[in-house]
C-alpha positions in Angstrom: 5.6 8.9 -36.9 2.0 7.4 -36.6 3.8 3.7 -38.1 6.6 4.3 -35.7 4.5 4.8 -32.4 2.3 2.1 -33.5 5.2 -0.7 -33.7 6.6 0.4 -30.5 4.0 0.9 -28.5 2.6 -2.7 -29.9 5.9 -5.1 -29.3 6.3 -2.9 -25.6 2.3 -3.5 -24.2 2.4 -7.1 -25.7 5.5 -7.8 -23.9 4.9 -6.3 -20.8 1.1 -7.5 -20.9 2.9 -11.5 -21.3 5.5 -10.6 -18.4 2.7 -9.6 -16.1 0.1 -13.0 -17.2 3.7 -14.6 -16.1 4.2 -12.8 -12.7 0.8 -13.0 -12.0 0.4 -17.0 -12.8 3.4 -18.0 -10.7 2.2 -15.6 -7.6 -1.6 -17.5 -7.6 0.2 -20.5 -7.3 2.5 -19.8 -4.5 -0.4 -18.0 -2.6 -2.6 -21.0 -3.8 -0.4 -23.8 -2.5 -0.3 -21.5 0.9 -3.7 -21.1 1.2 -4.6 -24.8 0.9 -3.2 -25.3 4.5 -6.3 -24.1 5.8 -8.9 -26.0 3.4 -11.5 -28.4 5.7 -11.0 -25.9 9.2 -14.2 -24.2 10.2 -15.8 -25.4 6.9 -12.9 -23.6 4.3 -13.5 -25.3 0.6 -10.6 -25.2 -1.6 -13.1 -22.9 -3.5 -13.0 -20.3 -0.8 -9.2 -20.6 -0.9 -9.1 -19.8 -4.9 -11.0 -17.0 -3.9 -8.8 -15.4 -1.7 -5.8 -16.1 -4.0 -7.6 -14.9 -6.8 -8.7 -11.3 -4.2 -4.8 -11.0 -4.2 -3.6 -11.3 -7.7 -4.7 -7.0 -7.8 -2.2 -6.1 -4.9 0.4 -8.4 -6.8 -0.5 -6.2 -9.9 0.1 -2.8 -8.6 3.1 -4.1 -6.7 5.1 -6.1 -10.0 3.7 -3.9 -12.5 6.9 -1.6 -12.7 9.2 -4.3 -12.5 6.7 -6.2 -15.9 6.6 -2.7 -17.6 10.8 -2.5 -17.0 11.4 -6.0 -18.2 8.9 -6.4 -21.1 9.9 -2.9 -22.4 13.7 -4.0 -22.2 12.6 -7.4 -24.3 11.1 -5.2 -26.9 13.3 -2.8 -27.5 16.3 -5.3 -27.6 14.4 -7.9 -29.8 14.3 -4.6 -31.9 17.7 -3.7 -32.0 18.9 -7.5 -32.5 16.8 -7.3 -35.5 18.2 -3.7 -37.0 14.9 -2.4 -37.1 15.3 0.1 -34.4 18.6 0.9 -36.2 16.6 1.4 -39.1 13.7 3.5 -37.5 16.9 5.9 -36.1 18.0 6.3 -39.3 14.8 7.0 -40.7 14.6 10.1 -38.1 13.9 8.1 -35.0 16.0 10.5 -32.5 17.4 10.1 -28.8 14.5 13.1 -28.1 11.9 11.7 -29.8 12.4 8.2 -28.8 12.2 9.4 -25.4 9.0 11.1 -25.6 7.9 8.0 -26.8 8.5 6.0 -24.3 7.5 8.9 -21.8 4.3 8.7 -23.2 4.0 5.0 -22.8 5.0 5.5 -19.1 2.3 8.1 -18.3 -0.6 5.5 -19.8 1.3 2.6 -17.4 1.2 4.9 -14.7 -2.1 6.0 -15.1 -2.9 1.9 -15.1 -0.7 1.6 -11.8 -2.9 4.0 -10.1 -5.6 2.9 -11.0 -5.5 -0.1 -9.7 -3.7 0.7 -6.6 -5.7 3.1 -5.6 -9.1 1.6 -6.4 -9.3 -2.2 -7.4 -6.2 -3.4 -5.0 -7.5 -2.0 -1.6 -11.2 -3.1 -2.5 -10.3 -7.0 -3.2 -7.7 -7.0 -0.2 -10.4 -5.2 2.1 -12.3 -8.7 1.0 -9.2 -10.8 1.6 -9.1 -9.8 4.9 -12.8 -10.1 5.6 -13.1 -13.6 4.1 -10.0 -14.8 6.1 -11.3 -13.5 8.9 -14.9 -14.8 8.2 -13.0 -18.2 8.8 -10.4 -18.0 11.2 -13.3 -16.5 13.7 -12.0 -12.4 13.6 -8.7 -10.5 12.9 -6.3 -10.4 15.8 -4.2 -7.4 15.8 -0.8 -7.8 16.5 1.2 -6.8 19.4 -0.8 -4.6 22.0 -3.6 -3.8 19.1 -4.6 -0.7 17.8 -4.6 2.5 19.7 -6.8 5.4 18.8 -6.7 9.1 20.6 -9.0 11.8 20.6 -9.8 15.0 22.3 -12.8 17.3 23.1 -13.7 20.5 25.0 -16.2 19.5 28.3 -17.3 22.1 30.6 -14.4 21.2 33.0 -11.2 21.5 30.1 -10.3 19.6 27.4 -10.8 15.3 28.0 -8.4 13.1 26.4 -9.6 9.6 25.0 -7.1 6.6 24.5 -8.7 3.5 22.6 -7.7 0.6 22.4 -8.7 -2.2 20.0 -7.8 -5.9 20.1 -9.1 -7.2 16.6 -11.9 -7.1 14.6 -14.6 -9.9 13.7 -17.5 -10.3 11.0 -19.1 -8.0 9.4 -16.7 -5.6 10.8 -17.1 -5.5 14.3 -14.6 -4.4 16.7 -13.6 -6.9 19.2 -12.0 -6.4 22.3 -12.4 -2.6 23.0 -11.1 0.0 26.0 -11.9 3.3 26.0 -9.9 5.4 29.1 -11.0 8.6 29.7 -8.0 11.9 31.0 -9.2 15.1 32.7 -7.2 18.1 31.7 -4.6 17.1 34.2 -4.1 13.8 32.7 -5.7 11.9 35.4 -7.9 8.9 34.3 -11.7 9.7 35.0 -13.2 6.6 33.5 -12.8 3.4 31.8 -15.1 1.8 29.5 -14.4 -2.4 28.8 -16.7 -4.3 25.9 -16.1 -7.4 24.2 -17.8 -6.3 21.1 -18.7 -2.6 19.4 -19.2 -1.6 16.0 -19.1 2.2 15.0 -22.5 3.6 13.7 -23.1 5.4 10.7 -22.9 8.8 12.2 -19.6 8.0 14.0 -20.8 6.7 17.7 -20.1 3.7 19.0 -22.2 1.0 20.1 -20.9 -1.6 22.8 -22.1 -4.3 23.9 -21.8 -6.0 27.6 -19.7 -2.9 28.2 -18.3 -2.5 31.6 -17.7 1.3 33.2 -15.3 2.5 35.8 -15.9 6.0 37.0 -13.1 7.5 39.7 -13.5 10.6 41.4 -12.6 13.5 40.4 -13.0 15.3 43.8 -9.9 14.2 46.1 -11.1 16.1 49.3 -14.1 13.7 49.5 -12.9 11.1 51.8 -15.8 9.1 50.9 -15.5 9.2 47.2 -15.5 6.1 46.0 -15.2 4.3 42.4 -18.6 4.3 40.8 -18.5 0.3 38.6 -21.8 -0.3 36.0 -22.4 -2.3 33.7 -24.7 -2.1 30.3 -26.3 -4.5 28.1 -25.6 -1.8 25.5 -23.8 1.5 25.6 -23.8 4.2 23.3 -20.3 6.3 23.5 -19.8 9.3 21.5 -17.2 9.8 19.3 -16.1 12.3 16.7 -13.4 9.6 15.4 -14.3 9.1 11.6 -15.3 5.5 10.7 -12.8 5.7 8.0 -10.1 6.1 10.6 -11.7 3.6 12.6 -11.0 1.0 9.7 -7.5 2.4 9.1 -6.5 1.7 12.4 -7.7 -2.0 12.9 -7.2 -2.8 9.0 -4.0 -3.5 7.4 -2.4 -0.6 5.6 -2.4 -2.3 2.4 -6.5 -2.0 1.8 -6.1 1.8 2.0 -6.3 4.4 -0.7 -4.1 7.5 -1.1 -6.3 9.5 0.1 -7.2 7.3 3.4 -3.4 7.7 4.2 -3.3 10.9 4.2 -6.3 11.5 6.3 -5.0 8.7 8.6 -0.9 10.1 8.8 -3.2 13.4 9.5 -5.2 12.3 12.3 -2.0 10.8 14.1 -0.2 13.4 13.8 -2.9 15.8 14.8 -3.2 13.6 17.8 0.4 13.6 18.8 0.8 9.9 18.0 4.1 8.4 15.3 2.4 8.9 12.0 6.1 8.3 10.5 5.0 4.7 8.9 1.9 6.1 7.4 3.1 9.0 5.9 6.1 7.0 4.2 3.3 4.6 2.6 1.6 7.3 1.6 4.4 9.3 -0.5 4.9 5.4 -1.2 1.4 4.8 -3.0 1.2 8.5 -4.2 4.8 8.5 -6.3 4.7 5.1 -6.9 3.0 5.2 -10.4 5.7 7.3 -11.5 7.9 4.2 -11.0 6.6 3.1 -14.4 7.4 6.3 -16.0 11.2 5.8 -14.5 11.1 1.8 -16.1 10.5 2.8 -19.8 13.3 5.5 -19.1 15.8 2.8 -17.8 14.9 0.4 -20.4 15.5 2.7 -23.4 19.0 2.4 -23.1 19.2 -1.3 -24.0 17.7 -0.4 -27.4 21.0 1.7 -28.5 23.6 -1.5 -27.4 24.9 -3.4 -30.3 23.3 -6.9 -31.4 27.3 -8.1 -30.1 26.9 -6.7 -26.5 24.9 -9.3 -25.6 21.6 -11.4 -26.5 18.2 -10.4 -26.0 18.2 -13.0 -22.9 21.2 -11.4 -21.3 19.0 -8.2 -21.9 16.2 -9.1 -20.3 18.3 -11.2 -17.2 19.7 -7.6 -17.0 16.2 -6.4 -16.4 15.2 -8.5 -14.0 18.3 -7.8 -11.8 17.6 -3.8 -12.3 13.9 -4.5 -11.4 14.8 -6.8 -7.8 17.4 -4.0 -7.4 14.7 -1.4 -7.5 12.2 -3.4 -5.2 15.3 -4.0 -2.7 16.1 -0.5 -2.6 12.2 0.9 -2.1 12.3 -1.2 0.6 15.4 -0.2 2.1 14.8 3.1 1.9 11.5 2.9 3.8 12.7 1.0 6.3 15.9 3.3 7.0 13.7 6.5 7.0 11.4 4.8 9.7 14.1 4.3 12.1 15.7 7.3 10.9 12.8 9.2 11.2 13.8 10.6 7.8 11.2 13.0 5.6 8.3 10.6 4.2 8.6 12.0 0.3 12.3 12.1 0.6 12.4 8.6 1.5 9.5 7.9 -0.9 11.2 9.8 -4.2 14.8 8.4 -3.4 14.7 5.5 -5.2 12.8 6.3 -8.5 15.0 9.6 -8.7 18.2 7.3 -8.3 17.1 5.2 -11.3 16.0 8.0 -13.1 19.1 9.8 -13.0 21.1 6.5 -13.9 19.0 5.8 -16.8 19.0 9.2 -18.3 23.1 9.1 -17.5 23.4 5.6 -19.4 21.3 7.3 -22.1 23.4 10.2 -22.7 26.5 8.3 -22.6 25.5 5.6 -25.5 23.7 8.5 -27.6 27.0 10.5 -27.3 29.7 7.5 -27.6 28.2 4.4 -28.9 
């Protein structure tokens, strides 16, 4: 069995190691060729923009690595059966069973290397993507209205509400463009803070600077109340928002762990804000190393089809339409759930379940009748 496991698992992780170089190669290029568009603005060498292709090629990893394991598993096993030699290893004791735990086993260790890198290495080098392009391009605009941030806390008078709002973020991870509106427990609006700049300290308050502060009265039967305006150099607002979520909000979702997701899906629902998207992208990232797992499982059947069913190129062209049908689908099914406002791991598992249950059907049925 040792023999067996050894020539399996050798032809399967040099094929899938060669479909991945492949993937990889033809994605730095593309990004490459897009990337050259900014070369010579605000001092941008074509050195910086290898860099930042080459600080994507980990997200392109974790994200083709299922679709690699799928199509260089299904080269293997059919170069195998073209030959006879899996038809030999079957008669040699090679069963359906124990070719599947084979396989399985091979899935777990290209799951393992899934999460890995998406959970460590592919956040890290997109954090310094976005940091370098932004480095350049003068900041990160957020898109749309920006990032909005809530939070709550007890003061003497009731509990305040907080509503932040972020335009973008600059060098060295500075917020730009912040508003800070303060509620009473009524929900009237107490106070508003302005600042062109802040960055969030270490222990979670935030420094502005040039911030600008509206104060409204609180008392209406003052008729001579009026709206108290200051301004500050630097102002030090306290906050019990995490820096952590901080990042979450103003950074992309893709430079965010498993675990950041769930804290961030957390703190927005918590805070009575749609934590839909985040919660789908996390069951996303969280289940999505067991995509590999469902690859192996869907290429095994191509090892028990007759050398006459088809070449090892049709094979593999088989492959690669099962693998864009997979990526279509996981897609799909994320972007239906949002506006359905279906349940995150539902809409997270579909997909890999679907396969699964067609490969393990496909397997029975050629075991059985072929």
């Amino acid at each position: 069995m040792k023999t067996v496991r050894r020539l399996l698992y050798r032809d399967i992780v040099s094929s899938v190691l060669f479909v991945s170089i492949a993937f990889l190669s033809l994605f730095y290029f593309i990004d490459f060729v897009d990337e050259l568009d900014g070369v010579g603005r605000n001092g941008r060498t074509i050195w910086d923009a290898g860099l930042a292709t080459a600080l994507e090629l980990p997200g392109h990893f974790y994200e083709l690595f299922p679709i690699a394991t799928l199509i260089g598993t299904i080269y293997a096993l059919a170069r195998l059966a073209q030959s006879s030699e899996f038809t030999i290893l079957r008669t040699g004791g090679l069963g359906p069973g124990r070719a599947l735990g084979l396989l399985a086993g091979l899935g777990v260790v290209f799951g393992a290397i899934t999460f890995v890198v998406g959970d460590y290495v592919a956040p890290a080098s997109e954090r310094l993507a976005v940091e370098q392009r932004a480095r350049f391009s003068g900041g990160l605009r957020l898109q749309g209205a920006g990032a909005w941030l809530k939070e709550s806390r007890r003061e003497p008078d009731g509990e305040h509400s907080w509503s932040i709002n972020i335009a973008g973020t600059g060098s060295g991870r500075q917020l730009e463009g912040v508003r800070i509106f303060e509620f009473d427990p009524s929900g009237r609006l107490v106070s508003r803070i302005s600042a062109p700049h802040a960055r969030v300290q270490a222990g979670g308050d935030w420094l502005l600077s040039d911030a600008r502060r509206i104060d409204w009265p609180i008392d209406d039967a003052s008729p001579d109340a009026m709206a108290r305006d200051q301004r500050f150099a630097t102002l030090d607002w306290p906050s019990t928002l995490s820096p952590a979520v901080v990042a979450a909000a103003v950074m992309p979702l893709e430079t965010m762990t498993t675990v950041e997701l769930w804290r961030y899906s957390h703190h927005l629902s918590d805070q009575a804000q749609d934590s839909q998207d985040p919660s789908i992208r996390f069951w996303k990232k969280a289940l999505y190393p067991l995509a590999c797992l469902v690859m192996v499982a869907l290429a095994l059947p191509f090892a028990y089809l007759q050398a006459r069913d088809g070449s090892v190129s049709l094979r593999v062209f088989g492959g690669i339409m099962l693998g864009i049908s997979f990526v279509l689908l996981n897609n799909l099914a994320g972007h239906i759930g949002l506006l359905r406002d279906w349940t995150p791991w539902i809409v997270a598992a579909a997909p890999s379940g679907i396969y699964l249950l067609l490969s393990m059907a496909a397997f029975a049925w050629l075991v059985r009748f072929r």
